[in-house]
C-alpha positions as CSV (number, residue, x, y, z in Angstrom):
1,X,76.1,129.8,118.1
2,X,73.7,126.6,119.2
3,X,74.9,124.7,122.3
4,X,75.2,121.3,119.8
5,X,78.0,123.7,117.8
6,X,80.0,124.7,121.1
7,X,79.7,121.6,123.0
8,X,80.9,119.8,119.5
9,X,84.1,122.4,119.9
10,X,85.2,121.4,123.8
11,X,84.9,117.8,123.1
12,X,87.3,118.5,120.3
13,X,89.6,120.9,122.4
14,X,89.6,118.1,125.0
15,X,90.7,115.4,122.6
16,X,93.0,117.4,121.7
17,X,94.6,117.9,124.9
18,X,93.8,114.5,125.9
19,X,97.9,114.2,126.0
20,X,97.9,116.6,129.2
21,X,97.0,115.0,132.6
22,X,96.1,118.6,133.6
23,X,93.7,120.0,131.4
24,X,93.4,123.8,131.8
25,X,89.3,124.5,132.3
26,X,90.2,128.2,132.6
27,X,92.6,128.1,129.4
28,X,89.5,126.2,128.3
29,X,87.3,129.0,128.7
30,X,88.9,131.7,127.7
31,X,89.3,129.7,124.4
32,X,85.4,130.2,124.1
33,X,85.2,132.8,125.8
34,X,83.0,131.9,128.9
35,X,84.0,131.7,132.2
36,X,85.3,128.3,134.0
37,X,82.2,128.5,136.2
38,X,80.2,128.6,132.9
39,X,81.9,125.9,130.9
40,X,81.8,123.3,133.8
41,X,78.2,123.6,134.0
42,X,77.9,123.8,130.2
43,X,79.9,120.4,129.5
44,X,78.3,118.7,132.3
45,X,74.5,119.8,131.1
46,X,75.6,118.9,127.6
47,X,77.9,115.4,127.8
48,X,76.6,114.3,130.5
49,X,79.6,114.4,132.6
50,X,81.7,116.9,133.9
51,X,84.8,117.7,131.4
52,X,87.5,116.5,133.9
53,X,85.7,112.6,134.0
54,X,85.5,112.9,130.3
55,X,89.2,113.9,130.2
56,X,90.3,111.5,132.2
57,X,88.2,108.5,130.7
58,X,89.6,109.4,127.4
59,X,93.4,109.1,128.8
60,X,92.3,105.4,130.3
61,X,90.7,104.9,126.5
62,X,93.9,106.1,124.5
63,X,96.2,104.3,127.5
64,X,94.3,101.3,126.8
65,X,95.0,101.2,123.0
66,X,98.9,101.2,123.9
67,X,98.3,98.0,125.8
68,X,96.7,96.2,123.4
69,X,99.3,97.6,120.4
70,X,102.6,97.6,122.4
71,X,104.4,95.1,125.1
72,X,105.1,98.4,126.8
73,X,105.4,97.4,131.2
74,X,101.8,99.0,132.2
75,X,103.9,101.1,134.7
76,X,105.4,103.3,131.7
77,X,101.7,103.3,130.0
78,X,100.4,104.3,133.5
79,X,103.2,107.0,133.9
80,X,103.0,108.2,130.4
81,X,98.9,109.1,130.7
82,X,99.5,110.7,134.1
83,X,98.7,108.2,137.0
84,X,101.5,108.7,139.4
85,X,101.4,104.8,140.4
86,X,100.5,101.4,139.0
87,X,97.7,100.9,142.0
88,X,96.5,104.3,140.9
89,X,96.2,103.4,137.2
90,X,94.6,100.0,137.9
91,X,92.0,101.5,140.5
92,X,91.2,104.4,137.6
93,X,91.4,102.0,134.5
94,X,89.0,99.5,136.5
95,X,86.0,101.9,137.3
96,X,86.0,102.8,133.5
97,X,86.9,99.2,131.6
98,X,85.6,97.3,134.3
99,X,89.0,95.2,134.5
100,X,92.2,95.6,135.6
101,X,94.9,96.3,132.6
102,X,96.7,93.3,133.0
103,X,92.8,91.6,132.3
104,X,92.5,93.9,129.6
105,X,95.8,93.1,127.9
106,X,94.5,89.7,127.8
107,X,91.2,89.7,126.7
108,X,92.0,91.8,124.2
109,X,88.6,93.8,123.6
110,X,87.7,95.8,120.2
111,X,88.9,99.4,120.8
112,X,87.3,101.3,117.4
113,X,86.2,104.9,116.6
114,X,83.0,105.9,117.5
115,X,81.7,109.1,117.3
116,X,81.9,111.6,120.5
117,X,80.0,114.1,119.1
118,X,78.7,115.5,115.2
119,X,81.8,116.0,113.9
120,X,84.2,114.1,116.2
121,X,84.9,111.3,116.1
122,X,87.8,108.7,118.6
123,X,88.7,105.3,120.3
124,X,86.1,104.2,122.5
125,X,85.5,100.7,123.6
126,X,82.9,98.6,121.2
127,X,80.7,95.8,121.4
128,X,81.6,94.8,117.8
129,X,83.1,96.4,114.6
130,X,80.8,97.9,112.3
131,X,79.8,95.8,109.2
132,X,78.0,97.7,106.0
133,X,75.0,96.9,107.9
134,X,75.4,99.1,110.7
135,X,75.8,102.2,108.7
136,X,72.7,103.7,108.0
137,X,72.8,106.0,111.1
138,X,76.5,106.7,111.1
139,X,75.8,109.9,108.5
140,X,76.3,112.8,110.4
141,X,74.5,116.1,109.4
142,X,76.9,118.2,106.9
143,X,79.3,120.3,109.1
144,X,82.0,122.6,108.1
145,X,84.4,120.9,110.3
146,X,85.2,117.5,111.1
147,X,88.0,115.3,112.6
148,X,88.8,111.8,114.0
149,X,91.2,112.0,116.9
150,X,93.1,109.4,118.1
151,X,94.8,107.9,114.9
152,X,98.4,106.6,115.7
153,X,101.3,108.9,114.0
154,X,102.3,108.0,110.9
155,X,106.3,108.4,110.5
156,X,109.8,107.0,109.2
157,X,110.1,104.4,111.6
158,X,106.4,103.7,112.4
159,X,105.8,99.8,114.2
160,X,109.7,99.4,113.1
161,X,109.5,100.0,109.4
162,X,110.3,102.2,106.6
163,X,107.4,101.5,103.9
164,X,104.7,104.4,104.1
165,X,101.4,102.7,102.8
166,X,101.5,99.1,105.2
167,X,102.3,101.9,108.2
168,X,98.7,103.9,107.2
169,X,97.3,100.9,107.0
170,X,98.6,99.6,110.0
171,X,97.5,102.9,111.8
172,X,94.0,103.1,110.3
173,X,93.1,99.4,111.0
174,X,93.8,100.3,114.9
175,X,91.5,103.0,114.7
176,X,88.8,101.3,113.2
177,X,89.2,98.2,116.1
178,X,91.3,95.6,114.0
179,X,93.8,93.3,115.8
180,X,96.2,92.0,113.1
181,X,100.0,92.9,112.8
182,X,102.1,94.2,111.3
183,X,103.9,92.0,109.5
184,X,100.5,90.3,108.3
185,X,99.9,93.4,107.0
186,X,103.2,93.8,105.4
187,X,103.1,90.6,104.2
188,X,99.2,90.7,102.8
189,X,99.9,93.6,100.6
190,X,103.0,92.1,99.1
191,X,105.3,94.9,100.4
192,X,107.3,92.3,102.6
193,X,108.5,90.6,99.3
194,X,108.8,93.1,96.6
195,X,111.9,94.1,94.8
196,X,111.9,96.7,91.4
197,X,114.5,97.8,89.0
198,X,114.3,100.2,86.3
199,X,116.6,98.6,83.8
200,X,116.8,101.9,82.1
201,X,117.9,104.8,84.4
202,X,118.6,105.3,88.6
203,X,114.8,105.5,89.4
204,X,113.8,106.8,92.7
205,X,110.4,105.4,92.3
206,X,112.1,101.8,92.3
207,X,110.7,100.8,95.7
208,X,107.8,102.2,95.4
209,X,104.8,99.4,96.2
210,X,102.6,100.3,93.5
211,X,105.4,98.5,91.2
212,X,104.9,95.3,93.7
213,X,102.3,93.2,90.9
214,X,101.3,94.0,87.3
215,X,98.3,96.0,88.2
216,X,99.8,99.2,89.8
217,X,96.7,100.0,92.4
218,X,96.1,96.4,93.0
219,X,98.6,96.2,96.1
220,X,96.1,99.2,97.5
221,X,93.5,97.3,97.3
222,X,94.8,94.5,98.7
223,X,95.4,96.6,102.2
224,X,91.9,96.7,102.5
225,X,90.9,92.8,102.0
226,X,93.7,92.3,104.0
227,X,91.4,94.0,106.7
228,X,88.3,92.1,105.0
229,X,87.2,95.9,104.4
230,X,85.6,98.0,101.5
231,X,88.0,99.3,99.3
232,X,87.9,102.8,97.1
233,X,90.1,104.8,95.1
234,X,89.9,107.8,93.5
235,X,93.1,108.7,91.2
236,X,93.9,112.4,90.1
237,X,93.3,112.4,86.6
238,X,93.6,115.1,83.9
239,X,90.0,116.1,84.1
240,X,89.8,115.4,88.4
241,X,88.4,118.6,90.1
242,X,89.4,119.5,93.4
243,X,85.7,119.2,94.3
244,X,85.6,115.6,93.3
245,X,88.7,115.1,95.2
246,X,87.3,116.6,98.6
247,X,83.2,115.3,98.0
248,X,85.3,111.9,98.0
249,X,87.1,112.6,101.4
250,X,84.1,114.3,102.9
251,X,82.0,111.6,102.4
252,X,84.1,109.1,104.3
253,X,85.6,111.3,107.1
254,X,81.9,111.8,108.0
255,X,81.6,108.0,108.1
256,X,84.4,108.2,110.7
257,X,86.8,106.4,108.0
258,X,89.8,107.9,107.5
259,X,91.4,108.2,104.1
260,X,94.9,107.5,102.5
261,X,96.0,110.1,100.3
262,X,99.3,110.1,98.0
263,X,100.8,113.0,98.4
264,X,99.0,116.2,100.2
265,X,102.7,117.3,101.5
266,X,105.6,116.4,99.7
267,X,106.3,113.4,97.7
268,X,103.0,111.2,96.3
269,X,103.7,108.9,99.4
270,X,100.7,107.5,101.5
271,X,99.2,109.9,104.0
272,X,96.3,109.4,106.6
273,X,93.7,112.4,106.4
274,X,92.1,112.4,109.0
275,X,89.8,115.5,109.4
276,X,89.0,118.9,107.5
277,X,88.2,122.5,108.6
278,X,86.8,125.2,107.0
279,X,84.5,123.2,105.1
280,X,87.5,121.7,103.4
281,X,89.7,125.2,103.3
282,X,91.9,123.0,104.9
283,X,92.6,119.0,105.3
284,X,94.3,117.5,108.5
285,X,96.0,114.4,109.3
286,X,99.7,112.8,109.2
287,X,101.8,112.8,107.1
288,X,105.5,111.4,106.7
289,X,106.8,115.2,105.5
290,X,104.7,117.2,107.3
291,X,108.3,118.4,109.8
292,X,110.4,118.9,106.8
293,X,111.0,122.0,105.8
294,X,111.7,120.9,102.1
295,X,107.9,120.5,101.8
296,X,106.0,121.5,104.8
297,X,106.7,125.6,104.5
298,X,102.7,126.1,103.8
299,X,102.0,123.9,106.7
300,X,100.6,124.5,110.1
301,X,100.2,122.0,113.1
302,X,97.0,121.5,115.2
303,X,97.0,121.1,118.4
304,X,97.4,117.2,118.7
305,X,99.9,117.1,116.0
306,X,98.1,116.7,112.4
307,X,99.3,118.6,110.0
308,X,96.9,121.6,108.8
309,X,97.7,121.9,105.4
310,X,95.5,124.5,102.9
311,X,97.5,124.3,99.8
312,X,97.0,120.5,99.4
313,X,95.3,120.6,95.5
314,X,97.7,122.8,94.6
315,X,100.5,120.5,95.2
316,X,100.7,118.3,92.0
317,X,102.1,115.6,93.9
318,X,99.0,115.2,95.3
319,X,97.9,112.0,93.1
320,X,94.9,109.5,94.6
321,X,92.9,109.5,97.5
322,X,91.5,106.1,99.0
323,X,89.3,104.7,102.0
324,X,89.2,101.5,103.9
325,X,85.7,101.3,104.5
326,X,83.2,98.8,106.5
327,X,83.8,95.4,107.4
328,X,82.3,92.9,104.2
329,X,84.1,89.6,104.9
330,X,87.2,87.8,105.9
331,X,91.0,88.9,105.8
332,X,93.3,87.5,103.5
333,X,93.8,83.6,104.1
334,X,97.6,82.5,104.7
335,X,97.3,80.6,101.0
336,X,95.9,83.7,99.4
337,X,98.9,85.6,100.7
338,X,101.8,83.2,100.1
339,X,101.0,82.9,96.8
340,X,101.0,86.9,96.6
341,X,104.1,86.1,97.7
342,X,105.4,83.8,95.0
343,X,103.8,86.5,92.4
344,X,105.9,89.3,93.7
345,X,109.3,87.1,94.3
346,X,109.1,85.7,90.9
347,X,110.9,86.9,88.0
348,X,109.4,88.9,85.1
349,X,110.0,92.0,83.1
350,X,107.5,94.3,83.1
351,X,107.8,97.7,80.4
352,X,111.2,98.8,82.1
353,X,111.3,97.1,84.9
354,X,112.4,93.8,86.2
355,X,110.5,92.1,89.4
356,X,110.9,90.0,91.7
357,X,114.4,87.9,91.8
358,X,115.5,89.2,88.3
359,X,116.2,92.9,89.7
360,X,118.9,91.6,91.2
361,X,120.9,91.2,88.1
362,X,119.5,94.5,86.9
363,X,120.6,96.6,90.0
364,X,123.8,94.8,89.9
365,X,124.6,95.1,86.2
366,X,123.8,98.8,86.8
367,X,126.0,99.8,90.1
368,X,129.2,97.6,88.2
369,X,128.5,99.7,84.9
370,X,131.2,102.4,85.6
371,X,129.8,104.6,83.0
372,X,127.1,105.5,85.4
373,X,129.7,107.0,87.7
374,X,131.9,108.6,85.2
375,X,130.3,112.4,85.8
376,X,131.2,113.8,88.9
377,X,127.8,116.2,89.1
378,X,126.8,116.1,92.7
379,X,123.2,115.6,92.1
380,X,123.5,112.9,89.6
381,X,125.6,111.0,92.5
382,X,123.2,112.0,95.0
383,X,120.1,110.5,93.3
384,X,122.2,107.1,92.5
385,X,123.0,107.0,96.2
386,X,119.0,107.4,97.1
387,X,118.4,104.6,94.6
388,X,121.2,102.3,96.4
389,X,120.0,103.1,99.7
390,X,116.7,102.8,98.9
391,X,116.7,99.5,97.6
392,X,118.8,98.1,100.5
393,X,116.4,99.9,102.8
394,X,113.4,97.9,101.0
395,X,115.0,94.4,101.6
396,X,116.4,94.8,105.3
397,X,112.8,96.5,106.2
398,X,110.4,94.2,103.8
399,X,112.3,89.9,104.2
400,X,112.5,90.9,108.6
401,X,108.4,91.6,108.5
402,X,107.7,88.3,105.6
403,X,109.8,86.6,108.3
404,X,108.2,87.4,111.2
405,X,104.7,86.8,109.4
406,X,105.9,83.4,108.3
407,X,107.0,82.6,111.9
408,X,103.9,84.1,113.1
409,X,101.7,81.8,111.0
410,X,104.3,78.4,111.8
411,X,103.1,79.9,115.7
412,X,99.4,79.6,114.5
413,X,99.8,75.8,113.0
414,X,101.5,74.5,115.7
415,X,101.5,70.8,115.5
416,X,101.6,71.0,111.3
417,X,104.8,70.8,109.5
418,X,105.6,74.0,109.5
419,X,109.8,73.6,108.1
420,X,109.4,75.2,104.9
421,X,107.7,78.3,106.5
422,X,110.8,78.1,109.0
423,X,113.0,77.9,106.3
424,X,111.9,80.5,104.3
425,X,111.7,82.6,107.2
426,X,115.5,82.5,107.9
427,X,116.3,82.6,104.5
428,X,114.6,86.5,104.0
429,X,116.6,87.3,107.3
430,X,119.8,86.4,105.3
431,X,118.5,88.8,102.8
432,X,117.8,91.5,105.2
433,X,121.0,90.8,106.6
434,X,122.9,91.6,103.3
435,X,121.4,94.4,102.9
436,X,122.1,95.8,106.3
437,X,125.7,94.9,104.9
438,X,125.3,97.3,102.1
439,X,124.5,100.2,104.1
440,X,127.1,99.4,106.0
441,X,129.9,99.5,103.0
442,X,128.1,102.8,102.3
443,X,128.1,104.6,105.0
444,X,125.6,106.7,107.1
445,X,124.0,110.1,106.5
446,X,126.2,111.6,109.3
447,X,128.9,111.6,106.6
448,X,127.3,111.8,102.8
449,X,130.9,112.6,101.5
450,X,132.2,110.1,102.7
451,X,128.8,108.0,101.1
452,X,129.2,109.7,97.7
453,X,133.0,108.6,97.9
454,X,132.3,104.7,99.1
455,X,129.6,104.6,95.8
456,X,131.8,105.8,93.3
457,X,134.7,103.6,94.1
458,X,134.6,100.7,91.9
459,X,135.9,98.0,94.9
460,X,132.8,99.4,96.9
461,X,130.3,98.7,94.6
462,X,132.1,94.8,93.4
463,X,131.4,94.6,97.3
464,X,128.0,95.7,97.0
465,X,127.7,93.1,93.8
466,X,128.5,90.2,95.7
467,X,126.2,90.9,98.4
468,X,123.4,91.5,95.9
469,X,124.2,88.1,94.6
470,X,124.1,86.8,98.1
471,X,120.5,88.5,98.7
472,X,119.2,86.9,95.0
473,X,120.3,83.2,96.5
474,X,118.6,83.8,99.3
475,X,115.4,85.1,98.0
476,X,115.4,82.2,95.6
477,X,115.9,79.3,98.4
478,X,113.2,81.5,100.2
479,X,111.1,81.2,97.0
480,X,111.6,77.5,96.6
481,X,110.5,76.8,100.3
482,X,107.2,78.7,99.8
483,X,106.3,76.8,96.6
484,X,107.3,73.7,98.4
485,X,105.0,74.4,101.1
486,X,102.4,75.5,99.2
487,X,102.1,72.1,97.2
């Protein structure tokens, strides 16, 4: 084995422990089977440094990503990453950032991927993002292996939200160095505003955002112009090989881009794969199932959490495969995304379906239609009760982020008239409000007999009627504001 191969392996076991504030250098070795003696001099010869610095530098890197995406006190950060003190943690994070944290919190410097070794890539502090231009010596050699540490966890609950593809986007645009937030970002790809209804059966795939606009992948794409980034996609068709599908991720991973994947475990819900093994035996990454034992039974867990999953063609579920590449322009401008937002609010039927403000009469024709409760078949009740809760769930989660992005933006235009955006804005927390009031006439999951009960009494759902009626007024006045303002 060369020495590129095995130093290429401790940086990776070292960034994977990055988490511990004692990294094991024996443990280490006996991993690789050399003495400690021997891999001390071996990292140092090789990196440059000896593998303690390099660990703790890499726990001042990932500590100083939590600064810039969190209003965490720099105590806890400081605490968290191991520094016993807030004078120790400043006198550490100085020597490597060359400012204090506080300084850094307020300067706000890129932190991006870069690449640590062939192979592995993680956050480091940049100059710059990288632009199309600067790829030409980003190609790494092909390896059998490769992985990009340091990608936030993707999971129910994620920057305070419960909609799959704006959190991988969210958690792939910190890795690649982009400040934006998460409401913009909920907001730019229309997910803040969207509302579905199958008018012709209880359809769990209601909320789903690919039903946001007309064009089913074109709220994907809009992810990455939000980001003014390259977009791809890659969908799973009849004729798709697995080869196609992992040439596709290969290429990009050893670009240090991470992908977005629908499905890989469980459901065909947005994933972040972030790494293979094996020469693609196996793909790595998070993913929003990868801890539930309804799906994840083939599933393994490296070290620093990803999932390790080998039978990922073989689930069916397993649908498209995207990348948000290189910086080629600007973000989304506030017009170009408030007038998504009028797209995805307005009423229109669709095949099926009915958008925007008319699926509120469609979901509440449905739930007062007491033929759809007449059987008392536990899974035709359960499913209904997904829908219901699902639906809520997209309103209280989706109008609080427009709102915040429409309070952010007033905050940017200071000194404009900015009392339609401010009116909008509490209009979609009325809605989100409402439908916190659903879930509360329905129960919690602590009880789901009690929730099947609530939705098949008829008063319950007339309940559930009028607040859906409450949510469609609001949206509309919300509606009218943004049209107003956009005159």
């Amino acid at each position: 084995m060369s020495y590129s191969t095995i130093t290429r392996a401790m940086v990776s076991y070292v960034e994977s422990h990055v988490g511990d504030p004692r990294l094991d250098v024996k443990r280490m070795g006996m991993k690789f089977g050399f003495s400690e003696n021997y891999i001390r001099e071996l990292f140092a010869d090789q990196v440059g440094m000896s593998v303690m610095r390099f660990h703790k530098r890499r726990r001042i890197i990932l500590s100083a990503a939590q600064l810039l995406r969190t209003d965490r006190n720099i105590l806890d950060i400081a605490l968290e990453w191991g520094f016993g003190s807030h004078e120790a943690y400043t006198r550490a994070f100085s020597k490597v950032m060359g400012m204090s944290p506080s300084a850094f919190r307020g300067v706000r410097p890129i932190l991006g991927k870069t690449s640590l070794r062939p192979g592995v890539y993680g956050l480091e502090l940049l100059q710059e993002k990288e632009k199309r231009s600067d790829m030409g010596n980003m190609r790494q050699d092909k390896q059998d292996s490769i992985v990009l540490y340091d990608i936030q966890q993707v999971k129910f609950g994620s920057y305070g939200s419960s909609t799959p593809f704006p959190i991988c986007i969210k958690a792939v645009s910190e890795y690649l160095g982009d400040d934006v937030s998460y409401p913009y970002i909920m907001a730019a790809t229309g997910a803040a505003f969207r509302l579905v209804w199958n008018t012709l059966h209880w359809d769990l795939s209601n909320v789903d955002i690919y039903h946001a606009f007309t064009e089913s992948n074109q709220v994907y794409g809009l992810g990455a112009r939000a980001l003014g980034r390259e977009f791809s996609f890659l969908g799973r068709e009849e004729t798709t090989t697995r080869e196609e599908f992992l040439a596709y991720i290969k290429e990009h991973l050893a670009e240090g881009y991470p992908c977005i994947a629908l499905g890989i475990i469980g459901p065909p819900e947005p994933c972040i794969v972030a790494g293979y093994d094996e020469d693609g035996g196996s793909l790595l990454g998070w993913n929003f199932f990868q801890d539930d034992q309804e799906y994840a039974g083939n599933v393994s867990t490296a070290e620093n959490g990803y999932f390790i999953s080998k039978s990922w063609w073989e689930n069916t579920d397993t649908q498209a495969v995207m990348c948000l590449g290189p910086i080629n322009g600007e973000g989304l401008t506030p017009t170009e995304i408030l007038n998504q937002a009028v797209k995805a609010l307005e009423g229109r039927k669709e095949h099926a379906y009915a958008k925007g403000i008319l699926a509120y009469d469609a979901w509440q024709e449905m739930l007062l239609d007491d033929s759809h409760f007449a059987s008392e078949a536990y899974d035709s009740l359960f499913s209904k009760l997904l829908v219901q809760n699902d639906a809520a769930q997209c309103l209280a989660d989706g109008r609080e982020q427009g709102a915040r992005y429409l309070l952010e933006l007033a905050a940017q235009r200071a000194g404009e008239d900015n009392a339609k955006l401010e009116q909008a804005a509490r209009h979609f927390r009325n809605v989100s409000a409402a439908a916190g009031e659903m879930s509360g006439l329905i129960g919690d999951w602590s009880d789901m007999d009690a929730m099947l009960r609530h939705l098949t009494d008829r008063k319950v759902r007339e309940q559930l009627a009028q607040l859906i009626l409450k949510a469609k007024a609001q949206d509309e006045a919300a509606l009218s504001c943004l049209k107003e303002y956009l005159k």
